[in-house]
N, C-alpha and C positions, 0 to 999 in steps of 0.2 A: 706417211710411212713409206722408205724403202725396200723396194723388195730387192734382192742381189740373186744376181742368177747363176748357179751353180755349172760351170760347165765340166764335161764330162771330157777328157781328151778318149781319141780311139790307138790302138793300137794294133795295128795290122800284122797278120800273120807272116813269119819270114817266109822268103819263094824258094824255089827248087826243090828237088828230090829228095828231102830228108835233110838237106844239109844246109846247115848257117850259112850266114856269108861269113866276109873276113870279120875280123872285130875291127872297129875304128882306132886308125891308128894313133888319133889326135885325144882317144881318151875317154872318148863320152861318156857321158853320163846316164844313170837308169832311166832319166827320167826322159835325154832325148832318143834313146834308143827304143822308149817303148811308144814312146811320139813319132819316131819315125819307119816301128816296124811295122804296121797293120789294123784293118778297122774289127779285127775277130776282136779283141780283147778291149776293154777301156780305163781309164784311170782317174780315179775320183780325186776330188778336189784337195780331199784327208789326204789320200796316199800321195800326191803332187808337192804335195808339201811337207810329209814326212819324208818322199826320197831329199827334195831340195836340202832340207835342211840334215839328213845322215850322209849325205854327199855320197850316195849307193850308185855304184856300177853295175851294167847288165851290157854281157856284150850278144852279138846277135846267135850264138851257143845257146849262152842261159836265155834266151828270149822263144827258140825256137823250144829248148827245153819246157819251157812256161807253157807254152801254147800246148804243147801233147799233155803236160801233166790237167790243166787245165777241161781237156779230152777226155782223159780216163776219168778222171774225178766225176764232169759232169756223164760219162758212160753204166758208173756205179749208184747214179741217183744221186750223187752227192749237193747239198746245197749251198756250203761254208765249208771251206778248204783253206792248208796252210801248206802251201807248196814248198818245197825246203831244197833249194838250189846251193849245193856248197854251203858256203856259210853265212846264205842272204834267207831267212824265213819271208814269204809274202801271203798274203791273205788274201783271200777271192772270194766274192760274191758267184760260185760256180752256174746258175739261174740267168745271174744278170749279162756273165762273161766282163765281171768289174773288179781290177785289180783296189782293193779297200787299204790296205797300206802292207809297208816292207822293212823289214830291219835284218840289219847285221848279227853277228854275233855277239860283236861288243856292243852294242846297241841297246839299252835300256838295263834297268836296273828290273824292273819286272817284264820276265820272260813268259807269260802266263797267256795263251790265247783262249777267249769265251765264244762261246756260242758258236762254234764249229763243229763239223760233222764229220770229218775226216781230214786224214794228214797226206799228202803226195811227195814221196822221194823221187827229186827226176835228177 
């Protein structure tokens, strides 16, 4: 029997004073921007591959956005959060600091998130 080992990517918090960097101007994508922003946050192997395949942008704004809402949430006691950046919903393991997966607006035919505790507008 196989076992497959799940890995977890990190995603580092952005630096300076409150403020993003520039957004990449070549386009990135959510998934390298949150590979390349910081080891605070991580991203599950589900969310890896629901950005891949929504083809969801996050520029280093909405990322540093993520990280504070991500703050407050887990400051509130919160355990399951649906952080709501413009028109990108993502889910987080608020406990784990594990981004669980993200979509769009246009993004799915059922909009219905379970097992969550709270909602964050950042």
């Amino acid at each position: 029997m196989k076992v497959e080992h799940n890995p977890i990517q990190h995603i580092p918090r952005p630096q300076g004073p409150g403020a993003p960097a520039a957004p990449d101007p070549a386009g990135g994508s959510f998934a390298d921007a949150l590979a390349n922003a910081g080891a605070d946050l991580k991203l599950s192997r589900h969310a890896q591959k629901r950005v891949d395949h929504r083809h969801l942008n996050l520029d280093a704004a909405r990322l540093h956005r993520l990280h504070d809402a991500v703050d407050r949430a887990a400051e509130k006691g919160s355990r399951s959060s649906v952080v709501m950046l413009d028109e990108l919903a993502v889910v987080v393991d608020v406990r784990e600091r594990t981004v669980v997966t993200a979509m769009s607006q246009e993004g799915g035919r059922d909009r219905v998130f379970t097992n969550i505790d709270s909602v964050v507008i950042a």
